[in-house]
C-alpha positions as CSV (number, residue, x, y, z in Angstrom):
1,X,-37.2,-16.9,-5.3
2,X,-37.4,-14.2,-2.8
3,X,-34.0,-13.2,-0.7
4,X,-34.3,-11.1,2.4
5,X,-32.8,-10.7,5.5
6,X,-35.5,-11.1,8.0
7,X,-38.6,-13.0,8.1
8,X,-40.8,-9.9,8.8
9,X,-40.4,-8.5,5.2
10,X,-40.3,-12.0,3.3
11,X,-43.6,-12.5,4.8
12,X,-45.0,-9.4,3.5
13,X,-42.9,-9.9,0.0
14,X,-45.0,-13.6,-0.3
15,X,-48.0,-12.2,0.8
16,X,-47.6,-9.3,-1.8
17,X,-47.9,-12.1,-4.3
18,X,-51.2,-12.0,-6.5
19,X,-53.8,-14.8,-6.1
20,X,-53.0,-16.1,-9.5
21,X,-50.0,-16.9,-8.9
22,X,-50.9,-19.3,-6.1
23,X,-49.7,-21.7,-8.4
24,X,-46.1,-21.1,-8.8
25,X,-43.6,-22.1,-6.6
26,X,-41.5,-20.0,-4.8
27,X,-38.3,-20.5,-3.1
28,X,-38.0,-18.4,0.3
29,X,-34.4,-17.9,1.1
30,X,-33.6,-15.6,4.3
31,X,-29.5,-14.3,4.3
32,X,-27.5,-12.2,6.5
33,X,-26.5,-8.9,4.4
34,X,-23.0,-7.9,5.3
35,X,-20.3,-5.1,3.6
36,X,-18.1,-6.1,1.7
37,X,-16.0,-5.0,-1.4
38,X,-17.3,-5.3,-5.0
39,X,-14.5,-4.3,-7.7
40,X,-12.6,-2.3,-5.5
41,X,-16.0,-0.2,-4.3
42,X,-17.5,-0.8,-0.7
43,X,-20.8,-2.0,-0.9
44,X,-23.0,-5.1,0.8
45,X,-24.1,-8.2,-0.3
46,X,-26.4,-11.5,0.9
47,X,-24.5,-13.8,2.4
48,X,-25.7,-16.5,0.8
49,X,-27.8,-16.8,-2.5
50,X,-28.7,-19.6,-4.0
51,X,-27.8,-21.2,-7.7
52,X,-30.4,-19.8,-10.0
53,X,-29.9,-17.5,-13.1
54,X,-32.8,-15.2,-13.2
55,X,-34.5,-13.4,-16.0
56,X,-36.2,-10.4,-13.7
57,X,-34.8,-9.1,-10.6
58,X,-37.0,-7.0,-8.3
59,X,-34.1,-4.9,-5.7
60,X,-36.5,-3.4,-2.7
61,X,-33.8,-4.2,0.4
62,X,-32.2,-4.8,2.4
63,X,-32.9,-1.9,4.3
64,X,-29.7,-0.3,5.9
65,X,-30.1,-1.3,9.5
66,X,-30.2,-5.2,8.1
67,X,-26.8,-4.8,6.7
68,X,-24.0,-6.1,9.1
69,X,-20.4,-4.9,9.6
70,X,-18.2,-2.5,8.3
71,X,-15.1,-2.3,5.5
72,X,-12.5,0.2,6.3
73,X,-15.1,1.8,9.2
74,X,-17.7,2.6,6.3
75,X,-21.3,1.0,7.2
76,X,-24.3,1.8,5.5
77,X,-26.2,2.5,8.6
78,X,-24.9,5.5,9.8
79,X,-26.2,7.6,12.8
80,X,-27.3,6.1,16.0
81,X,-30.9,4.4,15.9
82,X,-33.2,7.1,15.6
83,X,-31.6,8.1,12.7
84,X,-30.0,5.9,10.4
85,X,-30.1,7.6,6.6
86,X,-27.2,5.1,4.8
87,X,-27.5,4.9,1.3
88,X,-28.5,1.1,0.2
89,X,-25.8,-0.3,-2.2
90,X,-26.4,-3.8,-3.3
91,X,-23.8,-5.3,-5.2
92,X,-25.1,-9.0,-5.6
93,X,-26.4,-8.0,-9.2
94,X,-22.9,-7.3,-10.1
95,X,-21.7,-10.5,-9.3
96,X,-23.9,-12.9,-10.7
97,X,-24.3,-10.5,-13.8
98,X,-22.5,-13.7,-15.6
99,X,-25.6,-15.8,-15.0
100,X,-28.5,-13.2,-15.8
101,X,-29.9,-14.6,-19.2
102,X,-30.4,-12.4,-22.4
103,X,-33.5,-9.6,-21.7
104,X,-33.1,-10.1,-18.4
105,X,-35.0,-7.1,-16.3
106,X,-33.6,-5.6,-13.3
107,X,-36.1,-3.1,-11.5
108,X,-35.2,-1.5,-8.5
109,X,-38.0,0.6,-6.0
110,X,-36.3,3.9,-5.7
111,X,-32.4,3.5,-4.6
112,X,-31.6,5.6,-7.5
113,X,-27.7,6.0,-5.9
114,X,-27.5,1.9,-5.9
115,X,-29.1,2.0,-9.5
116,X,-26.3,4.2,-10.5
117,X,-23.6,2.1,-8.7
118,X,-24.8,-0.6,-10.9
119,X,-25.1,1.4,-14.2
120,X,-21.3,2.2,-13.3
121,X,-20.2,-1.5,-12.7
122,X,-22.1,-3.7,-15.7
123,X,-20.3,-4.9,-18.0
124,X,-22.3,-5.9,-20.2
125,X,-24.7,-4.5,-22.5
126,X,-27.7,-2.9,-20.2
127,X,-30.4,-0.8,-21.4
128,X,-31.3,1.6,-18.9
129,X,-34.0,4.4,-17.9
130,X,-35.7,6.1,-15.0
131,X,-39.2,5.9,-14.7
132,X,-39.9,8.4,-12.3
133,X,-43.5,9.0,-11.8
134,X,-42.6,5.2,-10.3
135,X,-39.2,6.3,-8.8
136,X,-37.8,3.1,-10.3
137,X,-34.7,2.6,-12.7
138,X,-35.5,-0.2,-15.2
139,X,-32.6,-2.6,-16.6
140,X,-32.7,-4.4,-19.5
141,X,-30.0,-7.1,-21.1
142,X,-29.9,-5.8,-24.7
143,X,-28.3,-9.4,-25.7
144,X,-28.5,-11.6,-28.5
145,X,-30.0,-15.0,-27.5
146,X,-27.3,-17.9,-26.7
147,X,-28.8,-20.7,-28.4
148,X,-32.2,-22.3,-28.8
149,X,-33.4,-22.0,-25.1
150,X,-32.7,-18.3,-24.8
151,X,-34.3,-17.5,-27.6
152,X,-37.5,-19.3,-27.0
153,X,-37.0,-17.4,-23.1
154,X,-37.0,-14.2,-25.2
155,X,-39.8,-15.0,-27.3
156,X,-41.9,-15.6,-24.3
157,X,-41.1,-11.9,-23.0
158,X,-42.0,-10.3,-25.7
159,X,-45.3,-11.8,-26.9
């Protein structure tokens, strides 16, 4: 599944998908990115995202001009057009942090003060490093498996 709040950069996140993968079916899903409030901290979220628990998150947008409105005046994209430097904060990986499955992986591309927003607001057990020759901040479910289907799930990762 790939969420994004235009077409322009879905297009270039499915065409960024490797050959051999041609195969696999992915679910497009295009959401309006708004500001909102997650545990009592201002931060944005899609609008709408679909039922799915996911085992690896890849966080690359939205960019701050996407991200609509404002909670208590504070927007993400500050400045006038020319010059917008907001900081990205996604929250979405907050909320459905109930859903992600045991060794989940949560990378994001850069956004290292949204990485920490995130480090700050898990709850549960999350292994965490900076790679920085990459400039991305890796997150890993340290987790026990469930049952029988997330172990076999974890099995799979590791081999």
């Amino acid at each position: 599944m790939t969420v994004d709040s235009s077409l322009e950069f879905q297009e270039i996140a499915l065409r960024r998908l490797p050959q051999d993968l041609s195969g696999t079916k992915v679910i497009p899903v295009i959401s309006r990115a708004k500001m909102t409030i997650v545990n009592g901290q201002i931060c944005h979220i899609f609008e709408y995202v679909p039922p799915f628990t996911a085992d690896f998150v890849y966080l690359d947008g939205p960019s701050c001009d996407q991200v609509e409105g404002e909670v208590n005046g504070m927007t993400v994209g500050f400045g006038s057009e020319a010059y917008q430097y907001g900081l990205p904060m996604v929250g979405d990986p907050i909320l459905l942090e109930a859903f992600y499955w045991p060794g989940t992986l949560i990378v994001t591309d850069g956004r290292g003060a949204n990485a920490y927003f995130l480090r700050s607001n898990f709850k549960r057990d999350w292994i965490y490093r900076y790679d920085k020759d990459y400039d991305q901040h890796l997150f890993r479910l340290n987790e026990a498996p469930w049952g029988g289907i997330s172990e076999a799930l974890l099995k799979l990762k590791s081999s």
